[in-house]
C-alpha positions in Angstrom: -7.6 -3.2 44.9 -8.8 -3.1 41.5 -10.7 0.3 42.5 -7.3 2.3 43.0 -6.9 1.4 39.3 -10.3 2.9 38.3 -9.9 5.6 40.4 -6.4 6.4 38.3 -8.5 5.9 35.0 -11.0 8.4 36.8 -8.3 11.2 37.4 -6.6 11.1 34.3 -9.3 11.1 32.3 -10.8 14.3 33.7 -7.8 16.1 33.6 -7.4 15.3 29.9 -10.9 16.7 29.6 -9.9 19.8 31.7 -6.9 19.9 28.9 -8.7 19.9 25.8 -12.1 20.3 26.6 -13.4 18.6 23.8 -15.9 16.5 25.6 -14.6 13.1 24.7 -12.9 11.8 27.3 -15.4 12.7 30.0 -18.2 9.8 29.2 -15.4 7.3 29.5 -14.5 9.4 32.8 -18.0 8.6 34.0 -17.3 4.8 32.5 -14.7 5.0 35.0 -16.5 5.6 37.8 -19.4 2.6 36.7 -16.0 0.6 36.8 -15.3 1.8 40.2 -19.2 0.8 41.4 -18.8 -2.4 40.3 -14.9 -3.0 41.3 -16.4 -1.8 45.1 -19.8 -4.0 45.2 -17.5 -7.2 44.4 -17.9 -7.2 40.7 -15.6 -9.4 38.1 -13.1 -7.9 36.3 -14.9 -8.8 33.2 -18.1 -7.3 34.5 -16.0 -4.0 35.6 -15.2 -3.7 32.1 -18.1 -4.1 30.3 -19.7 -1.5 32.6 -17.3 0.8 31.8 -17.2 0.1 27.9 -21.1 -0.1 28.2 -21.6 3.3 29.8 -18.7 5.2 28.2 -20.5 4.2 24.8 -23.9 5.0 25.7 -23.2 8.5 27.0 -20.9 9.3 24.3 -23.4 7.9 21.4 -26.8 9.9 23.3 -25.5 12.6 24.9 -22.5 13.8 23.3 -24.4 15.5 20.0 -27.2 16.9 22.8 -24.2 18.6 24.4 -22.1 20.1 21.7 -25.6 21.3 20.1 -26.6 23.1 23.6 -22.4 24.4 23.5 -22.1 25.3 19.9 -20.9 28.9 18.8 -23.2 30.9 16.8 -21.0 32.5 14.0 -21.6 36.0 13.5 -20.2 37.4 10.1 -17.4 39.8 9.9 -17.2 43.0 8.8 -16.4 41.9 4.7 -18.4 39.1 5.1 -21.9 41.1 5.8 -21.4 42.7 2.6 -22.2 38.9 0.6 -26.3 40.0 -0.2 -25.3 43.8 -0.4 -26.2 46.0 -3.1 -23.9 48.2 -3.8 -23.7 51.4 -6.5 -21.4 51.2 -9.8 -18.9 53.8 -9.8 -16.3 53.6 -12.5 -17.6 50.7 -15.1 -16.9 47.2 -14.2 -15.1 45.3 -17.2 -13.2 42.4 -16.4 -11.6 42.0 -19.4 -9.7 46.0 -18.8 -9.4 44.9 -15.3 -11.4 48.0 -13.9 -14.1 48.7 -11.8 -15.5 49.9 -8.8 -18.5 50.5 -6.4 -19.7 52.1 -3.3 -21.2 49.9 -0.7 -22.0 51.1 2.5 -19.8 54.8 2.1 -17.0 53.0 1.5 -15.5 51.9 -2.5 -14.3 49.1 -3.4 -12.8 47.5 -6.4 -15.0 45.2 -8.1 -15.6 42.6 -11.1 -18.4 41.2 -12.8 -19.2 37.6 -12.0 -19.6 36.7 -15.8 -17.0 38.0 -17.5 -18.7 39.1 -20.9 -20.8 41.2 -19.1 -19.9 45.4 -18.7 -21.9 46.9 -16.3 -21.8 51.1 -16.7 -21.4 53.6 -14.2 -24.7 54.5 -12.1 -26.0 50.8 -12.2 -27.0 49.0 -9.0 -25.5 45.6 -8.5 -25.5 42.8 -5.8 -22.3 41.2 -4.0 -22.1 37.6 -4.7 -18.9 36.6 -3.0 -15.9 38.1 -2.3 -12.0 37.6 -3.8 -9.4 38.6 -1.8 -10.1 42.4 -1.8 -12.3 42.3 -4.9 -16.1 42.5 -4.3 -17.9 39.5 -7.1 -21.0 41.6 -8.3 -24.0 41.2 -10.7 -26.0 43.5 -11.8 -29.3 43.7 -9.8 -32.6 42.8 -11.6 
């Protein structure tokens, strides 16, 4: 009788994996079914446990970072995000301390600032994007 139980444990755990698909609860779904081996060969409840905990454990310790490596995303960058590396061309001169400045990257201008904020970078100058604030490209001037 004990496998009807396991067979429960089986179904709802698959269908909380089919929910969130965040492969968790599908080693202990296969635990499940260990559980359900031993419950049908005769095995002690005790023994039907420690398959299950055994085998749950084991898949999710060996195979769980194999799978979400072999499932994971690779991130491609946005649009503002691809200009980070970017050199770009001074405009109107960067000075922090006036709050102007702006440069052309990629036929389109943007405002800017200078990472440090002592330094004034003139017109005509090439700099490189360092990060970006908000809508404000972070440059410094390229070497």
């Amino acid at each position: 009788m004990a496998y009807v139980y396991w067979l429960i444990v089986f179904v709802i755990l698959v269908a909380f994996e089919i929910a969130t698909l965040q492969l968790v609860s599908i080693w202990f779904a296969v635990g499940a079914i260990g559980g359900l081996i031993v419950s049908l060969l005769g095995g002690s409840l005790e023994i039907q446990l420690c398959v299950f905990l055994a085998l749950s454990l084991i898949l999710l310790l060996a195979v769980k970072p194999f799978a979400d490596q072999m499932l994971k995303k690779k991130i491609t960058k946005t649009n503002v995000d691809s200009l980070i590396g970017q050199t770009a061309k001074v405009t109107s001169m960067i000075d922090n301390n006036n709050g102007f400045g702006t440069v052309v990257v990629k036929g389109q201008e943007w405002t800017a600032m200078s990472a440090n904020d002592d330094v004034v970078i003139p017109p005509g100058k090439l700099v490189v994007i360092v990060r970006i604030s908000g809508v404000k490209l972070i440059v410094e001037e390229k070497r």
